[in-house]
C-alpha positions as CSV (number, residue, x, y, z in Angstrom):
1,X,26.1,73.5,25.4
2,X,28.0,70.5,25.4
3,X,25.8,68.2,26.7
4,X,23.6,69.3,23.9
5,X,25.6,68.4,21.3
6,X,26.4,65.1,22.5
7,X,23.0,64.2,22.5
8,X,22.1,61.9,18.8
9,X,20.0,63.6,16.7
10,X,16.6,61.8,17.2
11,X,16.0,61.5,13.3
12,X,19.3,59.9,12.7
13,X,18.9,57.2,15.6
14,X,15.7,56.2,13.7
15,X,16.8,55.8,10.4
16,X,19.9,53.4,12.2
17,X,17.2,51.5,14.0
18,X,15.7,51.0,10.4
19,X,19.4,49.7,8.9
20,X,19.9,47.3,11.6
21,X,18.8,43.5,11.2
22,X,16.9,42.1,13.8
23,X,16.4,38.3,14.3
24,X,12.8,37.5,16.2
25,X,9.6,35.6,15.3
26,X,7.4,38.3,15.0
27,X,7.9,40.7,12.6
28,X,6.9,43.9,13.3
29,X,4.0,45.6,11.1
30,X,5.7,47.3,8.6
31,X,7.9,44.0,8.0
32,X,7.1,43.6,4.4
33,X,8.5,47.2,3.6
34,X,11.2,47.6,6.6
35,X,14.5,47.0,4.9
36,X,17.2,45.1,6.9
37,X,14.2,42.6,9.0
38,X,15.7,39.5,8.9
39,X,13.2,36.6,10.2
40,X,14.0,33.9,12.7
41,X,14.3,30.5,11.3
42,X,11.5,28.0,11.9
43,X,12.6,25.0,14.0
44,X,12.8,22.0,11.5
45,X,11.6,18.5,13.2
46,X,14.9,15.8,12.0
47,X,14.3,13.9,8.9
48,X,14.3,10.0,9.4
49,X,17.5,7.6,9.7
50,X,18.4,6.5,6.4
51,X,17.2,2.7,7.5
52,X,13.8,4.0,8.1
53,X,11.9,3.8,4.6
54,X,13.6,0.8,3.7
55,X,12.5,-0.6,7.0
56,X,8.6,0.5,6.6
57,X,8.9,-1.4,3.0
58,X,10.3,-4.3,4.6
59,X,7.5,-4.4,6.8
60,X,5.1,-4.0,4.6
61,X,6.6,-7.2,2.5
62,X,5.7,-9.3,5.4
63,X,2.9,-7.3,7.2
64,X,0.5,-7.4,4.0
65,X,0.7,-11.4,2.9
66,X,0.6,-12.4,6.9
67,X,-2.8,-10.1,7.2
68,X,-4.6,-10.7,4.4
69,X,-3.7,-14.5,2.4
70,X,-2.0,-16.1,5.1
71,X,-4.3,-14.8,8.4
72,X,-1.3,-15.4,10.9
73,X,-2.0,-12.1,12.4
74,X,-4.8,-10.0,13.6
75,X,-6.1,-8.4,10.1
76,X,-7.3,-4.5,11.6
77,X,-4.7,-4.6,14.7
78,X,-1.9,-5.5,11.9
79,X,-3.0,-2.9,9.8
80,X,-2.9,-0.1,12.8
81,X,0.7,-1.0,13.7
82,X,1.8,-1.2,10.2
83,X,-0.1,2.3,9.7
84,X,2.1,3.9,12.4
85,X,5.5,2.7,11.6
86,X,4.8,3.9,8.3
87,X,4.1,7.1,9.2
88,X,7.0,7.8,11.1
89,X,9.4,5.8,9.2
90,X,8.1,8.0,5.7
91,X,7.7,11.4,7.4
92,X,9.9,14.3,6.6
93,X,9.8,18.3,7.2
94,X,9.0,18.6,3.3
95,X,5.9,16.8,3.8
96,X,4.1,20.2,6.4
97,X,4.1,21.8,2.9
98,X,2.3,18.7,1.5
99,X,-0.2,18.2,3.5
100,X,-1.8,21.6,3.3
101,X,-5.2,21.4,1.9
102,X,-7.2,24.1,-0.2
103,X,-10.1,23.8,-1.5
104,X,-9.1,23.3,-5.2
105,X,-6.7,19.9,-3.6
106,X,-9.7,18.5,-1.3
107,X,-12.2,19.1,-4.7
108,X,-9.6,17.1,-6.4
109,X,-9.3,14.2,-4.2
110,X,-12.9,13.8,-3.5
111,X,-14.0,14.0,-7.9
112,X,-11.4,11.3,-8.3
113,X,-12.5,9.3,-5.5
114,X,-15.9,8.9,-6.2
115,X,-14.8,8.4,-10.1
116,X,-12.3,5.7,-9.3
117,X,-15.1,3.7,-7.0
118,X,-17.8,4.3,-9.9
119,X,-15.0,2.6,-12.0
120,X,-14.7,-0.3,-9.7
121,X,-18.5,-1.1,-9.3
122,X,-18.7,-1.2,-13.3
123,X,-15.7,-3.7,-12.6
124,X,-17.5,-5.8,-10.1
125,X,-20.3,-6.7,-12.8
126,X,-17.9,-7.1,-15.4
127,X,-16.0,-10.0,-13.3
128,X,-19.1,-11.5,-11.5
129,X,-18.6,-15.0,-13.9
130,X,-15.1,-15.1,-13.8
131,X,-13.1,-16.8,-11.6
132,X,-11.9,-13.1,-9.9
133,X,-14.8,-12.8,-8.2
134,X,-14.5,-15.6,-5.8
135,X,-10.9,-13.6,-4.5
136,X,-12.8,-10.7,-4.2
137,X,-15.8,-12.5,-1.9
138,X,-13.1,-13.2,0.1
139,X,-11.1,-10.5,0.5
140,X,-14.6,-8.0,1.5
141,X,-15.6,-11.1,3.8
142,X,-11.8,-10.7,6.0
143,X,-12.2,-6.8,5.7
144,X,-15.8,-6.8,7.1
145,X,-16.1,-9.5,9.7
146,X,-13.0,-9.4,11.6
147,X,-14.0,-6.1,13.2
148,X,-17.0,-3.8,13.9
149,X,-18.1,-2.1,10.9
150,X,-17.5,1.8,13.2
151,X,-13.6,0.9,13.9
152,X,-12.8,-0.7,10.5
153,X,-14.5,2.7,8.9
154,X,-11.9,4.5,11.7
155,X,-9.0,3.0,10.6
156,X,-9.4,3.1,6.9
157,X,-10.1,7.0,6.8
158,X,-7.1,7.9,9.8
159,X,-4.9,5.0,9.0
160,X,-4.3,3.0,6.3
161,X,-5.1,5.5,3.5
162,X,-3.2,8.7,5.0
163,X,0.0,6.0,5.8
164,X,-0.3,4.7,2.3
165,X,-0.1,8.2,1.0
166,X,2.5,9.3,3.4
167,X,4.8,6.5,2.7
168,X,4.3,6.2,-1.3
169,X,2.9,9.4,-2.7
170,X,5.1,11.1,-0.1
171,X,8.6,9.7,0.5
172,X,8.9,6.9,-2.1
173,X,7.8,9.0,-5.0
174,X,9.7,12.0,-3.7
175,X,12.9,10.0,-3.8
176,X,12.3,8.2,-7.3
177,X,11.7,12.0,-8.9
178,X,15.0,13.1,-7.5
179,X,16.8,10.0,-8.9
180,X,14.8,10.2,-12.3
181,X,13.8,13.9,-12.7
182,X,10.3,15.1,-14.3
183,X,8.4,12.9,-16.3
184,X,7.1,9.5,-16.7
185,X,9.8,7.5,-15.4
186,X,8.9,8.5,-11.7
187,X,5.6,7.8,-12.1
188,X,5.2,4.6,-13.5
189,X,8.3,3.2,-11.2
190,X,6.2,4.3,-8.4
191,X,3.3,3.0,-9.7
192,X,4.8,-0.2,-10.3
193,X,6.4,-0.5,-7.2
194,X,3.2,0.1,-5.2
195,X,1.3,-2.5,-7.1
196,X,3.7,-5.0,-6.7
197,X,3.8,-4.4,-2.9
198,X,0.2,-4.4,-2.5
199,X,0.4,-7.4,-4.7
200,X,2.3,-9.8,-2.0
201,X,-0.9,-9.7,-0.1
202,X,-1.2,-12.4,-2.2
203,X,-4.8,-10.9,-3.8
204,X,-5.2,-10.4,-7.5
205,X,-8.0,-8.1,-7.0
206,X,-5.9,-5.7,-5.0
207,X,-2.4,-6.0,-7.2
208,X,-5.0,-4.7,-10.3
209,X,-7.0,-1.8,-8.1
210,X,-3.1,-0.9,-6.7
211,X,-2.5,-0.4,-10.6
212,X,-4.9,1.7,-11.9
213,X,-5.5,3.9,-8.3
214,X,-1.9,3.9,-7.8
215,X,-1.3,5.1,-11.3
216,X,-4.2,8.5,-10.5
217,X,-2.6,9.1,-7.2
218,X,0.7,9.2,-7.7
219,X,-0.3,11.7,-11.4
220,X,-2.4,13.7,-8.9
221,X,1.3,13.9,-6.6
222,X,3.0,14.4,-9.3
223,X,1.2,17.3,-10.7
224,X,-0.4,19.2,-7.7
225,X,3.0,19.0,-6.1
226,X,0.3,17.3,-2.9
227,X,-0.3,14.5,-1.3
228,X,-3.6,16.0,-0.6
229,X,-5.7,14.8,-3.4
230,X,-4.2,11.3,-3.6
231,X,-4.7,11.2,0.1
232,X,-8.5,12.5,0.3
233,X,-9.1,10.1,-2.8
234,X,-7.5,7.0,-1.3
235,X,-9.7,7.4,2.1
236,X,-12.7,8.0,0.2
237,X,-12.2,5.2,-2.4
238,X,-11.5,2.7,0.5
239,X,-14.7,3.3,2.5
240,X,-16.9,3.3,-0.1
241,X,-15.4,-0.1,-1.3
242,X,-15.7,-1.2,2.2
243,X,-19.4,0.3,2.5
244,X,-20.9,-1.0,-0.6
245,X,-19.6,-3.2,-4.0
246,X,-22.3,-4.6,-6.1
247,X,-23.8,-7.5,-5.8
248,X,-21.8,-8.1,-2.4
């Protein structure tokens, strides 16, 4: 009789079991109704030193004019190694949410890629008699005869264009909205600051396409919330400049 009554009521131990928090990874399947679940929290990978994104800027300063006017490096091999510092020195734990794509973001990218290139070939005929085009002959003669046609194609798409994104639309732009807030003042300082980079390549023709792609990529960041469409329009407007521009 007394061993009986010691014995917990089996009805009362369950509704206990439901009351008490328990910390795992997988929820069990009523977790969305179970009051008390509590989930685990997802490892987070360490953000950056602080001398990191200054240091990919830096590099770029002096990475970009010794690549493209004054040719004292290797142009493609330069612009692998400057493609992977940048992407570790710009990447953060925000950025997983970022760089998830749906179909709506990837749409996005690719419409604005293809309208940004159409843009540039009606460009092209517009400055064939001016003295522009001459900088522009030579800037698609370094981009297509220093390398084989297959890796320059490689490292546009999985290297420059996603490190570009990364570092600007990403880190840089992410900083200048929490210093200025919502707006315009965000967008045209990183707008401006990523033309006047790509400007100290020391090429007129890419300070001007920095300025009006950098001003739809970072609006594209700055509304989506993603680096996804500014990222799947930067890769797609750089290979079909590579591929084709008329009358070159």
């Amino acid at each position: 009789m007394v061993a009986a009554a010691a014995m917990p009521d089996p009805a009362y131990a369950a509704a206990m079991t439901k009351l008490v928090p328990r910390l795992t990874d997988h929820p069990p399947p009523e977790a969305p109704t179970r009051p008390g679940w509590v989930p685990a929290a997802e490892p987070q990978r360490p953000a950056r030193p602080a001398w990191a994104l200054p240091a990919a800027l830096a590099a770029m300063a002096v990475v970009y004019p010794a690549a493209f006017s004054l040719q004292v490096v290797p142009f493609w091999s330069a612009m692998v190694a400057f493609s992977a510092f940048s992407w570790w020195a710009a990447w953060h734990p925000y950025l997983k949410t970022r760089l998830r794509p749906t179909r709506r973001l990837v749409v996005m990218g690719l419409v604005s890629g293809v309208a940004l290139y159409l843009c540039f070939c009606v460009g092209a005929l517009l400055v064939r008699e001016t003295p522009l085009w001459s900088r522009i002959q030579e800037l698609v003669d370094l981009t297509r005869t220093t390398a084989p046609a297959a890796l320059a194609v490689l490292v546009i798409v999985f290297a420059t264009s996603p490190s570009e994104e990364v570092l600007w639309r990403g880190a840089v732009f992410a900083r200048l909205r929490r210093r200025y807030g919502p707006g315009w003042r965000p967008l045209v300082a990183a707008t401006g600051l990523y033309a006047l980079f790509v400007g100290l390549s020391g090429s007129l023709a890419l300070f001007l396409a920095a300025l009006v792609c950098g001003a739809v990529w970072t609006r594209q960041r700055q509304v989506t919330g993603s680096i996804v469409p500014s990222l799947v329009s930067h890769a797609l407007w750089s290979l079909l400049m590579y591929l084709y521009i008329p009358g070159l």
